[in-house]
N, CA, C and O atoms as a GROMACS GRO file, in nm:
protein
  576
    1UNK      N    1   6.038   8.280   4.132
    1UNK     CA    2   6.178   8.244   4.125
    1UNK      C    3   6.198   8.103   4.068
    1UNK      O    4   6.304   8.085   4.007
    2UNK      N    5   6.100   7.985   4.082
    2UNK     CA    6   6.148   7.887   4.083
    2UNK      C    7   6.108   7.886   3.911
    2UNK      O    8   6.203   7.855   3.839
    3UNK      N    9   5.998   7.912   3.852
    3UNK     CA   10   5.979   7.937   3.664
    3UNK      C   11   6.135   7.979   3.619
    3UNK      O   12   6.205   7.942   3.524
    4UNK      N   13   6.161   8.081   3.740
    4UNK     CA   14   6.254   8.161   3.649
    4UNK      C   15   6.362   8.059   3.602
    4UNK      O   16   6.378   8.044   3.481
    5UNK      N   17   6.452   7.975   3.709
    5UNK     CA   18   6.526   7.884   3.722
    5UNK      C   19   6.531   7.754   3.654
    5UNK      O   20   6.620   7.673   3.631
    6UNK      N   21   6.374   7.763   3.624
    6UNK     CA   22   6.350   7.632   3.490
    6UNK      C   23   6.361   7.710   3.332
    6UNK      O   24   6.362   7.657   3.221
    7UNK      N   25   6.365   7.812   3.359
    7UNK     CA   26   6.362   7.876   3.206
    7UNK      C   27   6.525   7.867   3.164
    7UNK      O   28   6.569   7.820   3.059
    8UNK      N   29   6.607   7.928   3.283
    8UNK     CA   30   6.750   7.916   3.267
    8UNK      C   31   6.833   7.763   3.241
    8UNK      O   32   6.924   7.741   3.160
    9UNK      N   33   6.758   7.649   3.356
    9UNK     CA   34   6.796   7.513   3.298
    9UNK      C   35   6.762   7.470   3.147
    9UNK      O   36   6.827   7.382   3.091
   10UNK      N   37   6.624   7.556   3.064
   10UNK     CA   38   6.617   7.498   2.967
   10UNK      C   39   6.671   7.538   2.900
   10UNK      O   40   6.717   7.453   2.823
   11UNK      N   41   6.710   7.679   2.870
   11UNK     CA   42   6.800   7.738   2.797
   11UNK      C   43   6.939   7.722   2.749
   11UNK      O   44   6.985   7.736   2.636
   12UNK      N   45   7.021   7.676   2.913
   12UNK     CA   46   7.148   7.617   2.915
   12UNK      C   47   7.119   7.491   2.992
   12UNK      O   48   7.116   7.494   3.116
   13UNK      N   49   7.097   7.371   2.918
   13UNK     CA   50   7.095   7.243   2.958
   13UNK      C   51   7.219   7.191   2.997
   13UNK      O   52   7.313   7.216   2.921
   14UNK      N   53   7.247   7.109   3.119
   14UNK     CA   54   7.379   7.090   3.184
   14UNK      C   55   7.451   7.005   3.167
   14UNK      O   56   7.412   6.900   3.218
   15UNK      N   57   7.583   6.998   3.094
   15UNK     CA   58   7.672   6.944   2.998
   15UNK      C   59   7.749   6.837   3.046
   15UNK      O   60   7.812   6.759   2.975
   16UNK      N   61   7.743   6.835   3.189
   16UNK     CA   62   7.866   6.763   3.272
   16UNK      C   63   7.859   6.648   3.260
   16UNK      O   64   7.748   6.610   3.222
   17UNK      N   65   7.958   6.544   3.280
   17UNK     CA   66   7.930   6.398   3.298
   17UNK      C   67   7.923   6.322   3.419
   17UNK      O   68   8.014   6.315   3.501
   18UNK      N   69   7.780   6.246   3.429
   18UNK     CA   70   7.748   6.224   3.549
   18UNK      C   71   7.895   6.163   3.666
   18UNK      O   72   7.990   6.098   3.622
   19UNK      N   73   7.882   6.197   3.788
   19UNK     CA   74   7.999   6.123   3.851
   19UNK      C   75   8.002   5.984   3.879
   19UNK      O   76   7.921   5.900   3.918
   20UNK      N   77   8.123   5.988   3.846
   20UNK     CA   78   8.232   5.826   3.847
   20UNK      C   79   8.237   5.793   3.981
   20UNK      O   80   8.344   5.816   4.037
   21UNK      N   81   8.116   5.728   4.069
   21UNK     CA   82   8.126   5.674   4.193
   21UNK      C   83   8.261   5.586   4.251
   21UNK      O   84   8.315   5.601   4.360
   22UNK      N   85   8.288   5.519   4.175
   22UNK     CA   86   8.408   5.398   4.210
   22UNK      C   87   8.489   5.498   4.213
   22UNK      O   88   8.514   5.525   4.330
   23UNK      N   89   8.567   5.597   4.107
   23UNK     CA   90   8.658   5.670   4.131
   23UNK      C   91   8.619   5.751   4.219
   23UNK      O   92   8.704   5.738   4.307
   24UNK      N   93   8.521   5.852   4.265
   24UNK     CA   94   8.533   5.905   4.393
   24UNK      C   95   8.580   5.844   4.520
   24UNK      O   96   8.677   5.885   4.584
   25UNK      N   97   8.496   5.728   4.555
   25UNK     CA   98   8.508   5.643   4.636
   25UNK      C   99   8.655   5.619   4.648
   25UNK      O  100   8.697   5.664   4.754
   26UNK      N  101   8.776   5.546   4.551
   26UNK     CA  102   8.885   5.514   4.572
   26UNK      C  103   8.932   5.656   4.614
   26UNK      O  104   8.986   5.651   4.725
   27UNK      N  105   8.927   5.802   4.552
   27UNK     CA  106   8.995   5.912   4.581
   27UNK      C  107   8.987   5.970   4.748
   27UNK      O  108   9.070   6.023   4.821
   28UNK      N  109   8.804   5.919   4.769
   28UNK     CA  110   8.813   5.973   4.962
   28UNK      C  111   8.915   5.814   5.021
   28UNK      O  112   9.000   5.836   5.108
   29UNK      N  113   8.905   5.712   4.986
   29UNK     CA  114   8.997   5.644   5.104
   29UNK      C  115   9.133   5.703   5.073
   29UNK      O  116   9.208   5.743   5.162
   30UNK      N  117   9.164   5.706   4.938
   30UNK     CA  118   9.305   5.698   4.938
   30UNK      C  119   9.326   5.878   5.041
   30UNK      O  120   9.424   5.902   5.111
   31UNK      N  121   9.240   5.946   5.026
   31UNK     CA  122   9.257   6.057   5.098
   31UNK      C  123   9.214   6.089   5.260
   31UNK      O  124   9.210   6.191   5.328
   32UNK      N  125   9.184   5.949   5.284
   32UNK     CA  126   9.129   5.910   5.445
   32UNK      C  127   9.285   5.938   5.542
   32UNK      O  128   9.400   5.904   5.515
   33UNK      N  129   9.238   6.001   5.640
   33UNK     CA  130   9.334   6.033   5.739
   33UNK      C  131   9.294   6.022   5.869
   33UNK      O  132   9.224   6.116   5.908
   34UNK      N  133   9.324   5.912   5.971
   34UNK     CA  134   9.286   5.928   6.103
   34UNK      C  135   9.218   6.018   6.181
   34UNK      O  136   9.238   6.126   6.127
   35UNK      N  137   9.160   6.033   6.262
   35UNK     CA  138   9.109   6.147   6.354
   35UNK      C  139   9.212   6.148   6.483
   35UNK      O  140   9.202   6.060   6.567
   36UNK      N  141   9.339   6.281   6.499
   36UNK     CA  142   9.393   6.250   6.605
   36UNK      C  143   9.288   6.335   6.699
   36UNK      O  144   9.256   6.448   6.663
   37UNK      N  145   9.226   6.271   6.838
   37UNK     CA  146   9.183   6.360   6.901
   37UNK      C  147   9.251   6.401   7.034
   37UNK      O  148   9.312   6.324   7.109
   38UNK      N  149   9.230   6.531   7.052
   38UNK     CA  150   9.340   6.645   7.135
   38UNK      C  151   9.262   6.615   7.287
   38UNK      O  152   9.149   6.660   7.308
   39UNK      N  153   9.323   6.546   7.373
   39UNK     CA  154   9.252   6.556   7.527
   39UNK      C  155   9.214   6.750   7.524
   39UNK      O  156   9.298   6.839   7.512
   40UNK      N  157   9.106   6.761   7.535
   40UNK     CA  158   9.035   6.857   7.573
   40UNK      C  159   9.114   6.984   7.688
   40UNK      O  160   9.103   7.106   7.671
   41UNK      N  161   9.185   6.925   7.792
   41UNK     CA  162   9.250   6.997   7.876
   41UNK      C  163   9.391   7.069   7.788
   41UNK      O  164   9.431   7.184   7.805
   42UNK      N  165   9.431   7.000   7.722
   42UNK     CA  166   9.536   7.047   7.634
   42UNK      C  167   9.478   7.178   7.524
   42UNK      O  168   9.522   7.293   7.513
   43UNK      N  169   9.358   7.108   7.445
   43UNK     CA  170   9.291   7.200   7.337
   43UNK      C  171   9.228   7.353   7.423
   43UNK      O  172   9.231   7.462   7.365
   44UNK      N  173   9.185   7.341   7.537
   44UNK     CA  174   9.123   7.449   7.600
   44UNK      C  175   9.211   7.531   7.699
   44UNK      O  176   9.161   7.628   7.756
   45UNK      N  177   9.362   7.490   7.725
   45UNK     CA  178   9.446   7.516   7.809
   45UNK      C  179   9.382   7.483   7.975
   45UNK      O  180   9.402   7.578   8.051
   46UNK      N  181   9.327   7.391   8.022
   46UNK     CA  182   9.299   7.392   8.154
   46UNK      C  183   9.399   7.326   8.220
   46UNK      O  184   9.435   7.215   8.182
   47UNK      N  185   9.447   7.379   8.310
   47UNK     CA  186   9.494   7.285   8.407
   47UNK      C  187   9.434   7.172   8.446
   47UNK      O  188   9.313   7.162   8.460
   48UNK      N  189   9.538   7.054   8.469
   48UNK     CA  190   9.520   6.888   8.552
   48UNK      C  191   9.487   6.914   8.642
   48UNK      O  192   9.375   6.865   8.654
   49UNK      N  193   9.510   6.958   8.713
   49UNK     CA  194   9.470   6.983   8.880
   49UNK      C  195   9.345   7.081   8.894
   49UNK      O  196   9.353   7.137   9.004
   50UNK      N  197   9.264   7.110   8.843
   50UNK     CA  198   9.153   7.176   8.834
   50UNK      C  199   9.058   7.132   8.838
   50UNK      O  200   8.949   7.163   8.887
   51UNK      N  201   9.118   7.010   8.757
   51UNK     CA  202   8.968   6.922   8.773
   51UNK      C  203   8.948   6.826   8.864
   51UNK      O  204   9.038   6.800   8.943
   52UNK      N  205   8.850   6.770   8.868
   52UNK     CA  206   8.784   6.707   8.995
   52UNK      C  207   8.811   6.577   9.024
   52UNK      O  208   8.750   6.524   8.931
   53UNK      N  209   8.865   6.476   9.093
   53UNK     CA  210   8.923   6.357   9.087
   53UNK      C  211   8.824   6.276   9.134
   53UNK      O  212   8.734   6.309   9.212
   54UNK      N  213   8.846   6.154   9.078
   54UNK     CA  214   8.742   6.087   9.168
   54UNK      C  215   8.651   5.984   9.102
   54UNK      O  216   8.667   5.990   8.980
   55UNK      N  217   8.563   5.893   9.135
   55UNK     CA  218   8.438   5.837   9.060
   55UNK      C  219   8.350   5.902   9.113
   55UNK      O  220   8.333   5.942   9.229
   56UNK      N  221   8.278   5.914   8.991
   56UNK     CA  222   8.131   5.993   8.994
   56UNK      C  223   8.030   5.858   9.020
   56UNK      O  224   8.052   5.740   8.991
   57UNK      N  225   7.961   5.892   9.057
   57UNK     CA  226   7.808   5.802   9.125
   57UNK      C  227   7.719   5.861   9.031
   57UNK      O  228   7.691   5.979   9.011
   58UNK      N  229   7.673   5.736   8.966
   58UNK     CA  230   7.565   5.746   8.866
   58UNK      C  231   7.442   5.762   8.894
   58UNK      O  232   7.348   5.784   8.817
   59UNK      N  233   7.441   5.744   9.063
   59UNK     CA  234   7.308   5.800   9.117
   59UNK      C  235   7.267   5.944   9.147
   59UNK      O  236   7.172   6.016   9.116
   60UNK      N  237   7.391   5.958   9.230
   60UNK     CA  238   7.396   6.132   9.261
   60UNK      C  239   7.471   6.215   9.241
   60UNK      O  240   7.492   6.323   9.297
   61UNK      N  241   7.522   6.157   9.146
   61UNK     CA  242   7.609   6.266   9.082
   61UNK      C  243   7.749   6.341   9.136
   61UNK      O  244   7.818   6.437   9.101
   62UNK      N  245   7.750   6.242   9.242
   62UNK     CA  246   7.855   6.262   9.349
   62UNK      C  247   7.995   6.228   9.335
   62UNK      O  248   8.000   6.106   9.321
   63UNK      N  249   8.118   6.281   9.332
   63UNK     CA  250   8.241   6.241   9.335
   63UNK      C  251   8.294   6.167   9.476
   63UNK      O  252   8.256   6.219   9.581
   64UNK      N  253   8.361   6.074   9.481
   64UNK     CA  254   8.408   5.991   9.593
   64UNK      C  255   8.356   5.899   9.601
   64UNK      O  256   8.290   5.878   9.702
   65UNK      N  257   8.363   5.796   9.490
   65UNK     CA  258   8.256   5.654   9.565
   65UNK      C  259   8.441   5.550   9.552
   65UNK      O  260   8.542   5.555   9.482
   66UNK      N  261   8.389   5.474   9.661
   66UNK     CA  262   8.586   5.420   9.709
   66UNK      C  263   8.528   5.297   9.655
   66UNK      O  264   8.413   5.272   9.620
   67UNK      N  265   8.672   5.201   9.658
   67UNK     CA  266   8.644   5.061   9.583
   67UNK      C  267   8.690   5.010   9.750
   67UNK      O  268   8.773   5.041   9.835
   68UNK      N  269   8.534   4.874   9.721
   68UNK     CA  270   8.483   4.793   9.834
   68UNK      C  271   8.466   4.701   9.789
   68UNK      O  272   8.383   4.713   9.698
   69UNK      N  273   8.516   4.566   9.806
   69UNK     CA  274   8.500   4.424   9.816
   69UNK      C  275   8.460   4.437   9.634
   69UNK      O  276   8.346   4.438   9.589
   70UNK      N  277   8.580   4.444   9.556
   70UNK     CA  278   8.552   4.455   9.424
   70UNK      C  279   8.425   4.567   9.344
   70UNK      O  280   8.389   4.581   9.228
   71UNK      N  281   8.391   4.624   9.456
   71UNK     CA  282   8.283   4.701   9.379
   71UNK      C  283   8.304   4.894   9.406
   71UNK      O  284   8.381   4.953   9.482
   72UNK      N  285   8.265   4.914   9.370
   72UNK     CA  286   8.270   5.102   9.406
   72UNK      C  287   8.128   5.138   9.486
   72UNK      O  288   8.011   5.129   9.447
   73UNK      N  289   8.167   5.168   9.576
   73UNK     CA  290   8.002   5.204   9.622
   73UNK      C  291   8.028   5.361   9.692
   73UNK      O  292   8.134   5.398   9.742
   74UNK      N  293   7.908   5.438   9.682
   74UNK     CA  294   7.910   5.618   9.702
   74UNK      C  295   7.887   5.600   9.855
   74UNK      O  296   7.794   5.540   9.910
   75UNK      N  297   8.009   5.675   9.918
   75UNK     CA  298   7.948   5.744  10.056
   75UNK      C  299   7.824   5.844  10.090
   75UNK      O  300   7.752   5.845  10.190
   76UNK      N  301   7.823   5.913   9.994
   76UNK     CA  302   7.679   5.972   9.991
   76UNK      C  303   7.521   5.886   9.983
   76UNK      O  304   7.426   5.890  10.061
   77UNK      N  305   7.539   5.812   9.859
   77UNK     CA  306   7.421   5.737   9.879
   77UNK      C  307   7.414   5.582   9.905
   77UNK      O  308   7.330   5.499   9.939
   78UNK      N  309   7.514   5.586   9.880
   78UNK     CA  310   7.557   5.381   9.888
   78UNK      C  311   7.476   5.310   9.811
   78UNK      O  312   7.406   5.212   9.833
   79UNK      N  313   7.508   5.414   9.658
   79UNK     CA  314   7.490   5.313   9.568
   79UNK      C  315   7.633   5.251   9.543
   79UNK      O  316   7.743   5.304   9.562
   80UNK      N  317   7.594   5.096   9.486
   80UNK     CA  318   7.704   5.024   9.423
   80UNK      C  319   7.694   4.991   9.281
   80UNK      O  320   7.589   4.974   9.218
   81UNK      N  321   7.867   4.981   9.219
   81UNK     CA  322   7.853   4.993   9.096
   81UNK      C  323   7.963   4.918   9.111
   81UNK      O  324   8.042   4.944   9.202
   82UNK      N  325   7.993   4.774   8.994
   82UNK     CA  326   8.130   4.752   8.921
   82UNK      C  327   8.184   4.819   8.862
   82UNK      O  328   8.289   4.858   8.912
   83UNK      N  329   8.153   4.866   8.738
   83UNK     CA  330   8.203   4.879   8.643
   83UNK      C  331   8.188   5.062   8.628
   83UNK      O  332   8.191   5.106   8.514
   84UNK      N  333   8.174   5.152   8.733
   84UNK     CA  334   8.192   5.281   8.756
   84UNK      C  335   8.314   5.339   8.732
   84UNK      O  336   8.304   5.456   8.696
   85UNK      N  337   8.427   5.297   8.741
   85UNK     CA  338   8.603   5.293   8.685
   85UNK      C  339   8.564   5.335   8.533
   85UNK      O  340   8.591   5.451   8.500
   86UNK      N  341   8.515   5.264   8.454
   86UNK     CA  342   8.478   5.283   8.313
   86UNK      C  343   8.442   5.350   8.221
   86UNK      O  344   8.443   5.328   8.100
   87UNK      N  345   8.397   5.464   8.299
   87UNK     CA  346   8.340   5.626   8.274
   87UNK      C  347   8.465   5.706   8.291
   87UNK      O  348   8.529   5.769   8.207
   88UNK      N  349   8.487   5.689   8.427
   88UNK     CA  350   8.641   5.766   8.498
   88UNK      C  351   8.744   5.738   8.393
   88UNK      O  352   8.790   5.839   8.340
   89UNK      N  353   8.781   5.647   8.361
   89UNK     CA  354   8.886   5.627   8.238
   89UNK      C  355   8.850   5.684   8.135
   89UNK      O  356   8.904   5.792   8.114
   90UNK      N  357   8.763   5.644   8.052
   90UNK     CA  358   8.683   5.732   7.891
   90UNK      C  359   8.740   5.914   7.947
   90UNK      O  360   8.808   5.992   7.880
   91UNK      N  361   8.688   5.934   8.079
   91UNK     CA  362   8.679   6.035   8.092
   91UNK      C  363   8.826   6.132   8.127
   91UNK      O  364   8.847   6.254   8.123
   92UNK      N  365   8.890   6.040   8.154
   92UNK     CA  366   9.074   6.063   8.202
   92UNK      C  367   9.146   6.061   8.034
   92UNK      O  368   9.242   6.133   8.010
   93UNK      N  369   9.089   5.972   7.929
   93UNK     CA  370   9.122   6.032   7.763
   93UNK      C  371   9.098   6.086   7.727
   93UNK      O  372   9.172   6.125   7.637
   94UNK      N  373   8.936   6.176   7.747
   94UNK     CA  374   8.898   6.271   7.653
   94UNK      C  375   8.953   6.402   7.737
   94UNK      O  376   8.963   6.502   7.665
   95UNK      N  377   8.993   6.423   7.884
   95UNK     CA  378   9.021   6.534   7.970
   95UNK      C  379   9.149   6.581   7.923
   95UNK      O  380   9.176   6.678   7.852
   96UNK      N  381   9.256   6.451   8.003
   96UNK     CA  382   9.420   6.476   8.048
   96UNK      C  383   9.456   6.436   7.935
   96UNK      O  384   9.438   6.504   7.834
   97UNK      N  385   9.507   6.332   7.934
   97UNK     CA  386   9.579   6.278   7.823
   97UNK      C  387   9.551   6.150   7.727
   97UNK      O  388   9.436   6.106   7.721
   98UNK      N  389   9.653   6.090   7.655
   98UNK     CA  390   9.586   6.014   7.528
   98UNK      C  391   9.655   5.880   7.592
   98UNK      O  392   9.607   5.771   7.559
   99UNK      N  393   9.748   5.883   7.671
   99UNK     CA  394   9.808   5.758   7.798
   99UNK      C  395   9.798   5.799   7.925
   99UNK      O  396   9.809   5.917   7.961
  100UNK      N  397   9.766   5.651   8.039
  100UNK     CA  398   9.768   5.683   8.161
  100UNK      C  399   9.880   5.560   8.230
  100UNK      O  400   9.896   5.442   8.196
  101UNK      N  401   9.927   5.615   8.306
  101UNK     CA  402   9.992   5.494   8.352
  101UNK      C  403   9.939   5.460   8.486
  101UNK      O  404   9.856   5.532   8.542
  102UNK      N  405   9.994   5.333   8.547
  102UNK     CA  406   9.906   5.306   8.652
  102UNK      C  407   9.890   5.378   8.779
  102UNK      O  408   9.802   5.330   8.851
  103UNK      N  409   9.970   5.509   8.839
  103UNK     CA  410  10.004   5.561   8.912
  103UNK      C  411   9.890   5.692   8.887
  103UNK      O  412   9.804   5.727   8.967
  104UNK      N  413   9.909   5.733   8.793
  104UNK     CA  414   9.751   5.843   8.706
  104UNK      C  415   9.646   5.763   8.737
  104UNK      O  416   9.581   5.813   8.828
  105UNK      N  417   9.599   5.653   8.698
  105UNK     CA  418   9.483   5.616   8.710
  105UNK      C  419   9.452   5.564   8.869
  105UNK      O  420   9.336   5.549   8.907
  106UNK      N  421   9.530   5.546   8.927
  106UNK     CA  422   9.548   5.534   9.103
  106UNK      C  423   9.520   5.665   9.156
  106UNK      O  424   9.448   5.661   9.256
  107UNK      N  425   9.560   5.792   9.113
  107UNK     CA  426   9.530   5.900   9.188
  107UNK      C  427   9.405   5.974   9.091
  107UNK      O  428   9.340   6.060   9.151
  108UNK      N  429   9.377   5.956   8.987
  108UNK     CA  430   9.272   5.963   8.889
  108UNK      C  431   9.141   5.916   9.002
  108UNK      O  432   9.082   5.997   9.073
  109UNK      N  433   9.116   5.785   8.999
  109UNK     CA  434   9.010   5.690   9.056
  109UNK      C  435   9.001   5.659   9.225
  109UNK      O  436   8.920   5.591   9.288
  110UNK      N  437   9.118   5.738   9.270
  110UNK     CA  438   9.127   5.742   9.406
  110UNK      C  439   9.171   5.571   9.457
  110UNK      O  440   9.152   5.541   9.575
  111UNK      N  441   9.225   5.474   9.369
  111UNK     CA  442   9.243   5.318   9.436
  111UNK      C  443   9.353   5.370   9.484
  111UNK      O  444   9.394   5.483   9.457
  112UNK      N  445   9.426   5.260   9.583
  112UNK     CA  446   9.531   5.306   9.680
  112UNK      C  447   9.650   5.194   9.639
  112UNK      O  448   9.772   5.214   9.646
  113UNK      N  449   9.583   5.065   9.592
  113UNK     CA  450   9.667   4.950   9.582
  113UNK      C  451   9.714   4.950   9.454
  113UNK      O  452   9.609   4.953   9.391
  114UNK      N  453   9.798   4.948   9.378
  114UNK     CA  454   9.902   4.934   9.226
  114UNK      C  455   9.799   4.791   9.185
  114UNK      O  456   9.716   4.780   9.095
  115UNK      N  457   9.834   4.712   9.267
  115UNK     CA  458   9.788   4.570   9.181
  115UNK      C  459   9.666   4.568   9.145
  115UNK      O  460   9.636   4.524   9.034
  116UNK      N  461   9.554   4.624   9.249
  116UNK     CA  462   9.384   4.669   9.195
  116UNK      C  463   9.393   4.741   9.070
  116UNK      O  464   9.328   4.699   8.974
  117UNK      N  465   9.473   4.856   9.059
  117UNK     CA  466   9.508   4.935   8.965
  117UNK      C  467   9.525   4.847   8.815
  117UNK      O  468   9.462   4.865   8.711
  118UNK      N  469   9.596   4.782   8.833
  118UNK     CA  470   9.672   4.653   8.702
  118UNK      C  471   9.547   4.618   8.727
  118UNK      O  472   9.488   4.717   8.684
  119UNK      N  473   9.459   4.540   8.769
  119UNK     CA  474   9.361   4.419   8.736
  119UNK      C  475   9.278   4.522   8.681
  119UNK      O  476   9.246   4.506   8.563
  120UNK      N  477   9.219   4.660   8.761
  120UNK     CA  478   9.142   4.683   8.667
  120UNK      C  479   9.162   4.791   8.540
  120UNK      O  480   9.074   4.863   8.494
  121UNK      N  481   9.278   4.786   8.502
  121UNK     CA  482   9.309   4.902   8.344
  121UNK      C  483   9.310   4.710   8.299
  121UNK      O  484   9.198   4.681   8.255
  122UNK      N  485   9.387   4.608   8.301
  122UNK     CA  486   9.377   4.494   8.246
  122UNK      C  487   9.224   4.458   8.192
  122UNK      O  488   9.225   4.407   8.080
  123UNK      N  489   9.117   4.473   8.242
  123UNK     CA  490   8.987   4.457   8.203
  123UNK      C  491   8.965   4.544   8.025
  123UNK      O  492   8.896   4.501   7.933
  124UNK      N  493   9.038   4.655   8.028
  124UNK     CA  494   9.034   4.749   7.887
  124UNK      C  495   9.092   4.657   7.840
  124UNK      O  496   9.148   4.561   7.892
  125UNK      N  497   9.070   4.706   7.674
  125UNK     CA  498   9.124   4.675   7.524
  125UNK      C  499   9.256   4.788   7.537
  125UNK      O  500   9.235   4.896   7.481
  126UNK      N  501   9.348   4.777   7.584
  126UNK     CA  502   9.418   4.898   7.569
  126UNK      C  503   9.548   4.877   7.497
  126UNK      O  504   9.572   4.756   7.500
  127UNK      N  505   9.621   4.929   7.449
  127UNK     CA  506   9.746   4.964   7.441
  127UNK      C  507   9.857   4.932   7.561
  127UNK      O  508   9.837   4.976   7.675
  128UNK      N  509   9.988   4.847   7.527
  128UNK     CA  510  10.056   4.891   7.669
  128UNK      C  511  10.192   4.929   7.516
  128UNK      O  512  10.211   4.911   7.395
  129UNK      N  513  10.260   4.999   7.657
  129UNK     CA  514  10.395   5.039   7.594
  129UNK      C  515  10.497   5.058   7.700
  129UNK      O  516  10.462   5.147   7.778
  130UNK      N  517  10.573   5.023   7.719
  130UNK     CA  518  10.698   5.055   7.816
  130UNK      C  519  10.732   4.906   7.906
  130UNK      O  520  10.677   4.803   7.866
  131UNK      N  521  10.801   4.901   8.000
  131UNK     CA  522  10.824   4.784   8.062
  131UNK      C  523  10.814   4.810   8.214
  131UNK      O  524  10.850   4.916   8.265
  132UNK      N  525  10.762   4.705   8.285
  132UNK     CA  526  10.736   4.671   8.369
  132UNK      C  527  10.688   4.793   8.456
  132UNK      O  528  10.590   4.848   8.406
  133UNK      N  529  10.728   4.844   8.566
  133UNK     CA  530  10.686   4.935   8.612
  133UNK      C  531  10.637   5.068   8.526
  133UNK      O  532  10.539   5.133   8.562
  134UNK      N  533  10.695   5.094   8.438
  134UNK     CA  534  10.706   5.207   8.335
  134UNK      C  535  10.586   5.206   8.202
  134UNK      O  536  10.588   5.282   8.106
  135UNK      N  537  10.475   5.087   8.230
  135UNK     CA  538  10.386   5.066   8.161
  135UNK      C  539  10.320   5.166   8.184
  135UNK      O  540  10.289   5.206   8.296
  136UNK      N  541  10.276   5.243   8.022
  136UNK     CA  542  10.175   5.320   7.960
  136UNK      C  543  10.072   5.258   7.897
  136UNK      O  544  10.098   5.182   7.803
  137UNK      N  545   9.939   5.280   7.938
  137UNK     CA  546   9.814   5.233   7.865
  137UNK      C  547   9.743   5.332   7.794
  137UNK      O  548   9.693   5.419   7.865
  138UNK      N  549   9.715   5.345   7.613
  138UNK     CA  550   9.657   5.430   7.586
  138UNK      C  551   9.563   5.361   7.519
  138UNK      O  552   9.572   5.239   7.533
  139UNK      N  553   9.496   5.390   7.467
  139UNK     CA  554   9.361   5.379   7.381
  139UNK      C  555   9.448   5.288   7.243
  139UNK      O  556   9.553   5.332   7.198
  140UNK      N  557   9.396   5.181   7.199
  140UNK     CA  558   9.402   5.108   7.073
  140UNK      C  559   9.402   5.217   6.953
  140UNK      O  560   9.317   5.304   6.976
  141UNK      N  561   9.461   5.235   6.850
  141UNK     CA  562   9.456   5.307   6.742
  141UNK      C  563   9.354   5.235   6.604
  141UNK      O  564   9.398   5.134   6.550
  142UNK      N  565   9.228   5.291   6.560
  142UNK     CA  566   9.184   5.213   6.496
  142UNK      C  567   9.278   5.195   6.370
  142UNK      O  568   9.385   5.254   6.355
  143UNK      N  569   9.221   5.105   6.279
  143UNK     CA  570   9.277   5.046   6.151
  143UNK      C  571   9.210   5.067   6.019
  143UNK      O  572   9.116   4.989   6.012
  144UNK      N  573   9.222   5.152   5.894
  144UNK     CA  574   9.152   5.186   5.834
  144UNK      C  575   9.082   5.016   5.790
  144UNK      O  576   8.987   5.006   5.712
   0.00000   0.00000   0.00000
């Protein structure tokens, strides 16, 4: 097969003109379009309430670790973690939705206090939108 395929290239040698990199190049940006991505619960039809609330414990895999003296630590194993909230959020954009407000991420992460709530979505790069109580935090939109 492969003779055969060199006999046909020599026969009909290929006429085209090599490609114009710079002009491709300008044609994909100018044809660049964001990635909107669909929270998963929406794209698959699952219900919010189906799923499992809570911080997961990076030790055991456990849902319910409560926030203690600034830190999250698992009733199951008592491991401690700061920055365990950080997963739970990533994971509250790619699930529910593309904004949370502070009242979602309070019953999301199981915190009880609003103001813990504010200090820690304040730690993200996020988005706010709305006023005062009525603040929505979503994910930054990149910039081509």
């Amino acid at each position: 097969m492969p003779e055969y395929l060199l006999q046909i290239l020599k026969a009909f040698p290929l006429e085209a003109e090599p490609p114009k990199l710079p002009k491709i190049k300008k044609q994909l940006i100018s044809a660049n379009s964001p990635y909107l991505r669909t929270p998963l619960c929406n794209k698959y039809y699952i219900e919010a309430n189906e799923i499992r609330l809570g911080i997961q414990c990076t030790e055991c895999q456990k849902y319910g670790m409560k926030r203690i003296k600034k830190s999250w630590q698992c009733a199951g194993c008592g491991h401690r973690d700061r920055q365990a909230h950080k997963l739970a959020l990533r994971e509250y954009f790619s699930l529910i939705d593309t904004h949370i407000t502070n009242q979602a991420f309070r019953e999301w992460c199981g915190v009880e206090s609003s103001s813990v709530a504010k200090r820690l979505l304040a730690q993200f790069d996020l988005e706010t939108s709305g006023e005062s109580k009525a603040w929505k935090y979503s994910l930054k939109k990149k910039e081509k």
